[in-house]
C-alpha positions in Angstrom: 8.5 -2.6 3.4 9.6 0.6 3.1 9.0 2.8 0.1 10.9 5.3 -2.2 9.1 8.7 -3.5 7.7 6.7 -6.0 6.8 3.2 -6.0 4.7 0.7 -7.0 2.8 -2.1 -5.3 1.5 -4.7 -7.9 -1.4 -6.9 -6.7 -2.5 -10.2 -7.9 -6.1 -10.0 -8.9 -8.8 -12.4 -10.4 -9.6 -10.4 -14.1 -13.3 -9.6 -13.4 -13.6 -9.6 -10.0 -14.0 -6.5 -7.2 -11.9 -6.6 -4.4 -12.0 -4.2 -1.1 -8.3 -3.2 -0.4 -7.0 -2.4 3.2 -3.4 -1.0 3.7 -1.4 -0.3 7.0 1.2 2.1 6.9 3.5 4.0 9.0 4.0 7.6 8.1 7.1 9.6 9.1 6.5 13.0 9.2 9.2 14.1 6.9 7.1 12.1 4.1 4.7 14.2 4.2 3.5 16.4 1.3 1.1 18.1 -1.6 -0.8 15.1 -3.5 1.1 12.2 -0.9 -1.0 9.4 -1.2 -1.6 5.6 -2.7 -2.8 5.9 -6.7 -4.9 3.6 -8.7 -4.8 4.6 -12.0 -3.7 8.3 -11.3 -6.6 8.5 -9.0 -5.3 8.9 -5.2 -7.4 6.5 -3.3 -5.4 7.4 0.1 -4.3 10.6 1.8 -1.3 10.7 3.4 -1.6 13.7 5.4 -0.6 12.7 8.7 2.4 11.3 10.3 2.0 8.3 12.4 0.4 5.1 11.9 -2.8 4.7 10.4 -5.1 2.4 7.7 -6.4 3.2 4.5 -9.1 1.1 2.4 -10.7 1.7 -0.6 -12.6 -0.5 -3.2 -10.5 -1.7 -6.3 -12.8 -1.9 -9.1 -13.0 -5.2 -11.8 -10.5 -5.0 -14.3 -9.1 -7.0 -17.3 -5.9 -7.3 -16.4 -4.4 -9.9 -14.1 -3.1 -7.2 -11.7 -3.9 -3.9 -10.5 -1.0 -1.4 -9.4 -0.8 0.9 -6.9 1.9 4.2 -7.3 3.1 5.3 -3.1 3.6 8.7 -4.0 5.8 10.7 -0.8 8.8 12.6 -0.3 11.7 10.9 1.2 14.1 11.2 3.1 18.3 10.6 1.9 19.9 9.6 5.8 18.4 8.1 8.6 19.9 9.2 11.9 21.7 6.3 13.5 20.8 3.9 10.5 23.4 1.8 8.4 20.8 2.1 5.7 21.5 4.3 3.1 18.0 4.2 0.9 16.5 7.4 0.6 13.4 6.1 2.8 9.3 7.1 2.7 6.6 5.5 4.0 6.3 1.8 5.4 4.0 -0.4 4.3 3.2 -3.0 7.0 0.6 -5.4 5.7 -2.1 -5.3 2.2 -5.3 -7.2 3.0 -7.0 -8.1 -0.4 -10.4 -9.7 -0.3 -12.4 -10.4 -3.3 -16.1 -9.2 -3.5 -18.3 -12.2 -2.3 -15.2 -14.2 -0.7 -16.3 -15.7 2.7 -13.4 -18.1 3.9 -11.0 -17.0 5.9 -8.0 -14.9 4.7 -4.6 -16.1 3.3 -1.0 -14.9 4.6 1.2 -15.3 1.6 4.4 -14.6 3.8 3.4 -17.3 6.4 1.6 -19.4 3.5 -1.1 -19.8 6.4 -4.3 -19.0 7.0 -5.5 -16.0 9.3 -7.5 -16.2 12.3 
């Protein structure tokens, strides 16, 4: 899923619970910039500082509320050579492992509505 210069990623949470948070991303160069990251709460929780692929994980505290949301902060970009698209495109976010603090089965795809191996 590709993101804008500033988007937001709402995940489902249990209120009360921890949860460690691992994101895969792809990183075009042009997105690059001063304070380009993933926010919780204002707080940037991962750099982007690099272009390329990479992984980013951080821990996502209990809360109240039955979601937590994430800000994508990058710049973007208006055309894409040789694309049909014409989004102004930043960084892609390729898959958001969520795993609660404590949680020992194995993990859930919600887009295959299967579990992972």
């Amino acid at each position: 899923r590709w993101s804008g210069s500033e988007s937001e990623l709402a995940i489902p949470v249990m209120p009360g619970k921890r949860y460690s948070v691992t994101l895969e991303i792809y990183v075009p160069e042009y997105a690059i910039e001063k304070g380009a990251g993933i926010y919780l709460n204002k707080k940037r929780v991962i750099s982007i500082d690099k272009p390329g692929k990479m992984t980013g994980s951080f821990n996502l505290p209990a809360t109240a509320a039955g979601k937590a949301i994430l800000e994508v902060r990058c710049k973007t970009k208006d055309v894409m050579p040789n694309s049909p698209d014409p989004r102004p495109l930043g960084i892609a976010l390729r898959s958001v492992t969520v795993k609660a603090e404590g949680a020992s089965g194995p993990l859930f795809n919600a887009n295959t509505r299967q579990q992972m191996k």
